[in-house]
Structures are given as C-alpha cells and as structure tokens.
C-alpha positions as CSV (number, residue, x, y, z in Angstrom):
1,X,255.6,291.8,88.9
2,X,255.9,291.5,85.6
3,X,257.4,288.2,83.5
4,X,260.8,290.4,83.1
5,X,261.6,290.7,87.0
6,X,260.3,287.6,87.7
7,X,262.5,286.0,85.4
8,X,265.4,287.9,86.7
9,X,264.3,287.3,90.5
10,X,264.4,283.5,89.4
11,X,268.3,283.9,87.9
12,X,269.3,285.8,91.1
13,X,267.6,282.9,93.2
14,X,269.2,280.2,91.2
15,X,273.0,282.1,91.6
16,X,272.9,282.5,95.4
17,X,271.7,279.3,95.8
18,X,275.0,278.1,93.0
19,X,276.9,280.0,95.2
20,X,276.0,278.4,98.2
21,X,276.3,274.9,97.6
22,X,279.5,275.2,95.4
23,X,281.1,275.8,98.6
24,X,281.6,279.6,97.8
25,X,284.7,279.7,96.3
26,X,286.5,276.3,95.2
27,X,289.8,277.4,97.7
28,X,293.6,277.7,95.8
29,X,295.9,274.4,95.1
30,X,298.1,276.7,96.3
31,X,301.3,274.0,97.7
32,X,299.4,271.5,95.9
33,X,300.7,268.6,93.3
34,X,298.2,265.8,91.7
35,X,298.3,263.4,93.4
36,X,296.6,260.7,91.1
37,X,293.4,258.2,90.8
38,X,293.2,255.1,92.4
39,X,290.1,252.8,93.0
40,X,287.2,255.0,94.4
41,X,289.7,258.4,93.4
42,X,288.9,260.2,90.3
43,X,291.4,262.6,91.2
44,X,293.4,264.1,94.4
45,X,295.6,266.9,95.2
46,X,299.0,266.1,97.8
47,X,299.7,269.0,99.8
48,X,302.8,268.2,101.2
49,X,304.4,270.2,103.9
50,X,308.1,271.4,103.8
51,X,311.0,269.4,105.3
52,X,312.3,266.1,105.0
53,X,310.9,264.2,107.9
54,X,308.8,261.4,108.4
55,X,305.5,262.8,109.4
56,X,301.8,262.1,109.6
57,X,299.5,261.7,106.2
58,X,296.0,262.3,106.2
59,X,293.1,261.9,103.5
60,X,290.5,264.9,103.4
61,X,287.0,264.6,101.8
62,X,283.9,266.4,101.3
63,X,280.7,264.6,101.0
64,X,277.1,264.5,98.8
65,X,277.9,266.0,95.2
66,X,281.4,267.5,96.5
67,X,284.6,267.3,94.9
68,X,288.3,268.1,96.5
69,X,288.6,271.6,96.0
70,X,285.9,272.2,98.7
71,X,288.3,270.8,101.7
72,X,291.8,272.8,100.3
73,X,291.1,275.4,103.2
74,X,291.2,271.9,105.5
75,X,294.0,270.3,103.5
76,X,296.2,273.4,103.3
77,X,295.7,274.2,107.0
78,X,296.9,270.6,108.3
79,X,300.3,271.2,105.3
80,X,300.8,274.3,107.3
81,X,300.5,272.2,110.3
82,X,303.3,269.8,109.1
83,X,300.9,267.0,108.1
84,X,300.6,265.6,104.9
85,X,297.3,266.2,103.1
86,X,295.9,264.4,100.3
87,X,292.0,266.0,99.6
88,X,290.2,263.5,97.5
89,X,287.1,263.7,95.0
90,X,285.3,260.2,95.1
91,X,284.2,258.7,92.1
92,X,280.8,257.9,93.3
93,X,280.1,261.4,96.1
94,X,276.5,260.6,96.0
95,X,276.8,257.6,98.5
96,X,278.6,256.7,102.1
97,X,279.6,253.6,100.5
98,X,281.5,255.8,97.6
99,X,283.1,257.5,100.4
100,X,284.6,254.8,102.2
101,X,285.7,253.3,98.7
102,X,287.4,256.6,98.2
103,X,289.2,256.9,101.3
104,X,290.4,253.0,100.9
105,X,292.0,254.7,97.8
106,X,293.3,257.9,98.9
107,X,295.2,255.7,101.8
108,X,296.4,253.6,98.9
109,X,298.1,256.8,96.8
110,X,299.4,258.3,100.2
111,X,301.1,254.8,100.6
112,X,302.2,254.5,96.7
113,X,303.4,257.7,95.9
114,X,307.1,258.0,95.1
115,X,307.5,262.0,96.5
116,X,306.3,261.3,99.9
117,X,307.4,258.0,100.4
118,X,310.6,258.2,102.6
119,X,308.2,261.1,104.9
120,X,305.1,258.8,105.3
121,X,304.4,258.6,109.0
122,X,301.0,257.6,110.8
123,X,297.5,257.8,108.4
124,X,294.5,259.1,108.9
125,X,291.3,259.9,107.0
126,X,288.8,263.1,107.3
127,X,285.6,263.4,106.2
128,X,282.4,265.9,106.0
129,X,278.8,264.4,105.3
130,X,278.7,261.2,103.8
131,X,283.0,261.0,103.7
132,X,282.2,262.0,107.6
133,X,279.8,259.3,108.2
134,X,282.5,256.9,106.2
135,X,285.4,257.5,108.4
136,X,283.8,256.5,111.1
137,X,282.7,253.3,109.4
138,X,286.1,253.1,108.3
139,X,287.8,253.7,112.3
140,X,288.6,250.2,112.4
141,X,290.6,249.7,109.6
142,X,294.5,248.5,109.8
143,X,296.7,251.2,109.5
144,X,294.5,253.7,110.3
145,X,295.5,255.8,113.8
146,X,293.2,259.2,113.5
147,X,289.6,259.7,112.4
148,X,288.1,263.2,111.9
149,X,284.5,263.3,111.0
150,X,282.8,266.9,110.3
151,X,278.8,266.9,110.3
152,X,278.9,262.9,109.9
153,X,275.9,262.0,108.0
154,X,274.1,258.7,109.1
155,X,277.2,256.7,110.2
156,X,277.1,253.5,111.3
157,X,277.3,252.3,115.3
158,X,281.1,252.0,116.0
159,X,283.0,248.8,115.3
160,X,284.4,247.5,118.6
161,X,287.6,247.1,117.3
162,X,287.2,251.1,116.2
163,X,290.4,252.0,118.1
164,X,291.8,255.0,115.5
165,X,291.6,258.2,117.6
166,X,288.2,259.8,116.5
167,X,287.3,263.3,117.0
168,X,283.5,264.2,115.9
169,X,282.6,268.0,115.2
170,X,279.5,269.0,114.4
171,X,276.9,271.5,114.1
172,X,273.9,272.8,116.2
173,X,272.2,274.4,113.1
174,X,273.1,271.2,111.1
175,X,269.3,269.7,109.6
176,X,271.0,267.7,107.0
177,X,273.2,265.5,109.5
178,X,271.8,266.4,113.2
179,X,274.4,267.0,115.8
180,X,272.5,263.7,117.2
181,X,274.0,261.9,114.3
182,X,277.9,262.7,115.6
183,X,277.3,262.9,119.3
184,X,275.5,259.3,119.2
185,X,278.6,257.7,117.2
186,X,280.7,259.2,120.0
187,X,278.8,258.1,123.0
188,X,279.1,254.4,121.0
189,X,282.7,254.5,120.6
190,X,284.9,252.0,122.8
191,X,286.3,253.1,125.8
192,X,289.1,252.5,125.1
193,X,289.3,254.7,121.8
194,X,290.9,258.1,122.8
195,X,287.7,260.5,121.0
196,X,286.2,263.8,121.7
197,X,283.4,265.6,120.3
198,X,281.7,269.4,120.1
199,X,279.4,270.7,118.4
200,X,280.0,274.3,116.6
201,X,277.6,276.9,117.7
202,X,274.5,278.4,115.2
203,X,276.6,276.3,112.7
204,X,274.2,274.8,109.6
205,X,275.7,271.7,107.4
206,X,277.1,273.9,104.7
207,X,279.3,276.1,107.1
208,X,281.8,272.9,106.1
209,X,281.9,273.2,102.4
210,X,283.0,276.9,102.4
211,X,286.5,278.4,102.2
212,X,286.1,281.5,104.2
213,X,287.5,281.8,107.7
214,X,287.0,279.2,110.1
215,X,287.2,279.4,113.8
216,X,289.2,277.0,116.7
217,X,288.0,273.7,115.3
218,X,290.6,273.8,112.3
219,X,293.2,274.1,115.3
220,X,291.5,271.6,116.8
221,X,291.9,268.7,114.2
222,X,295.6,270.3,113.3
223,X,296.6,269.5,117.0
224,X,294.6,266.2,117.1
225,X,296.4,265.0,113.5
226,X,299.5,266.1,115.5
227,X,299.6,264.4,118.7
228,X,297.9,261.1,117.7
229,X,300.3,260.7,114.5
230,X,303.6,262.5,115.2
231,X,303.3,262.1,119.1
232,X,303.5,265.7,119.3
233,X,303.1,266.6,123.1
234,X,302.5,269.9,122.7
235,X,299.3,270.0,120.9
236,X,297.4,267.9,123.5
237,X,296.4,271.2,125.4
238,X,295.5,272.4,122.3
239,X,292.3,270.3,122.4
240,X,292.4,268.4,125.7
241,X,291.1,271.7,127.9
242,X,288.0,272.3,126.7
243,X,286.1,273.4,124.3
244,X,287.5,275.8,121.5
245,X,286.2,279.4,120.6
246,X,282.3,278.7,119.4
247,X,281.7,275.1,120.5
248,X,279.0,273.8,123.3
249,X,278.4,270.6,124.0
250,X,282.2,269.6,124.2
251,X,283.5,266.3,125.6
252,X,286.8,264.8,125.7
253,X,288.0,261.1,126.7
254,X,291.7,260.0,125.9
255,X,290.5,255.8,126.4
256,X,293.2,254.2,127.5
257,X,296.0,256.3,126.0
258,X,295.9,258.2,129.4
259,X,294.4,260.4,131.6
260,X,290.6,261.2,130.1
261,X,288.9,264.3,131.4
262,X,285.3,266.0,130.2
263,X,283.5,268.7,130.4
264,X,280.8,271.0,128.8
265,X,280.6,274.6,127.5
266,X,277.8,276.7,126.0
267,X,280.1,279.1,124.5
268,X,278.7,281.1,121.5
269,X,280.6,283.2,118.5
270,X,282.7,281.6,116.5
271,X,284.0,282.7,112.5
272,X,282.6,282.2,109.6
C-alpha cells in the first residue's frame, strides 16, 4: 500500500471512529430553551412540555467526555411524554464524582427557574455511564422520587435509605460498564425501593450515546417518570408486565409501593 492510501485509510479510520463516539449526530434543541449553569452545570437545555400543569421534572445526562446534546433524543422523548426535561453537560464529564456534582445542580436550576416554576412536580435524575453510576449514588437524596440509570458505570452499593424509584437498563454487549455493573446495584437495592432492571439485547455501551431510533426502553423510562412522579396509573402496565421489545434478563419489584411481581425473558431484536 503505498504512503498515499495509507494515509487516507488512517483519515477514514479516524472519522468513523469521530463519528462513533460523538454520538452520531448531536440530536435537535428542537422545544428546547437554555436553561442556565449552576454548580457542576456548564450549560443545560429545558425542554418543557406543553400545558400549564404541575408535572414531573427530570435531569438527563450522558457520561465520560459527553456533553447534553447526546441525551436530546432522551430529553425530547420524556417532553413528549409530559415530563419536564432538563439534559445537562457537567463541568467535570471525565469523573462519577463530576456527575453527581452536576446533577446536584441540574436539580437546583429545575427548582430555580422562573418559566417552570408554578408546573414543578416530583424530580428525578437520569444518567448513562458515569452520570448512570451517579444517580444511583445519588438515589438517596431529599427530594429525589425516580432514578434512571442507563449502562451505570461502577456505581456504588445502594444507600439503605435509597428509596427514589430506580430503574437500571443495561446492555449485554456493554464491555465498558458490564451488565453485572447494573444488575448487581439492583439486586443491592432495599426492598423496599420500588426498582426494576433489563438488560437490552446485543446492545454495546455506545448504543446510548446515539440519536437514532431506539426501541421499548425509551417507553419504558417515559412510563416509569410517569407513574412514580405524576401518579399516572396508566403507565404502570407499561413496564410492570414484562420485559419490553429487545430486553432479557428482566426483573421487576414495586417494594413496598404495592404488589411486586418478576419475571425473565430472552427476547432478542430490538432498534437501533
């Protein structure tokens, strides 16, 4: 080969990879407004869902090296859902610690700002990687009803007093942050704490940072944000039957918020 296509093999190499890892395209602020810096926030965008009432509000972050644009295709899916978004870039996204910083923060702008204040409902925080891994560190915080942690990376064993509602998705193809990594925090979670966690079939740690489509765990964590902060009945079935379209491994305990049930699939497919 000579140094020509080498060189050019190299620059192809380096923009697949770019392409990869940038999330594959950075999603839309499409219903979006800034929503402002606070400690741990270098800068957020509010999706806000129409209406006027008081309703659920949720912080959404990626992980290692990631900044907010690479969880719009979550944040924009829970507006739709009638939950208030706010996806978060951390001022340090190279460390759990700057993660759990951040989402201290983004709960702190949801609670500040002026547009959504007479709406705010119920909080939550979400999180992928390292923001997944700080949720869960985070699950016994005041004020904090819902945990959703995607591909947690390393997270610590569950506070006893972790009593936010805590759903744990991960990935069988995952080597960055093992499915063991998720289903061990949920096997340590109190019994009392409603939780439930799958694992999304032939599914690697990056399937989380892209935009494209996405299969029934984006339903899941709308439904879950909607029962456990608006007290929507409807959406319990939504995630309380079994496991969605492309997960395995699926378990489901509501603690002591009522009846718990669990069960396992080996389901394949799935979107991506």
């Amino acid at each position: 080969m000579t140094t020509s296509k080498k060189a050019a093999s190299l620059l192809l190499s380096l923009v697949v990879l770019l392409f990869v890892f940038s999330g594959c395209d950075s999603g839309s602020s499409s219903g979006g407004q800034s929503g402002g810096t606070a400690s741990g926030v270098s800068s957020s965008t509010l999706f806000v869902p129409s209406g006027s009432g008081v309703t659920g509000a949720v912080t959404v972050s990626g992980g290692f090296t990631n900044t907010k644009e690479q969880m719009y295709w979550l944040a924009e899916a829970l507006q739709d859902g009638g939950i208030i978004a706010l996806a978060i870039s951390a001022t340090n996204n190279s460390s759990i610690g700057g993660y759990e910083n951040a989402h201290r923060g983004g709960l702190t702008i949801l609670r500040n700002n002026s547009t959504i204040r007479n709406r705010l409902g119920k909080l939550g925080i979400m999180g992928f990687s390292m923001g997944g891994g700080a949720v869960i560190n985070l699950g016994a915080t005041d004020g904090v009803d819902v945990v959703v942690a995607m591909a947690p990376y390393s997270p610590n064993t569950p506070s006893r007093n972790h009593d936010a509602a805590t759903m744990i998705l991960t990935g069988t193809s995952d080597t960055t942050a093992p499915a063991r990594m998720g289903e061990g925090a949920y096997n340590n979670l109190p019994s009392t704490t409603p939780r439930l966690y799958a694992s999304l079939s032939g599914k690697s740690h990056t399937y989380w940072m892209t935009s494209g489509s996405k299969g029934s765990e984006v339903d899941f964590i709308v439904a879950w944000s909607q029962f456990y902060l608006n007290a929507n009945q409807s959406a319990y079935s939504v995630f309380s039957q079994g496991a969605g379209r492309g997960m395995t491994d699926y378990k489901f305990n509501a603690g002591s918020g009522g009846s718990s049930s669990s069960s396992s699939s080996s389901s394949s497919g799935g979107c991506n």
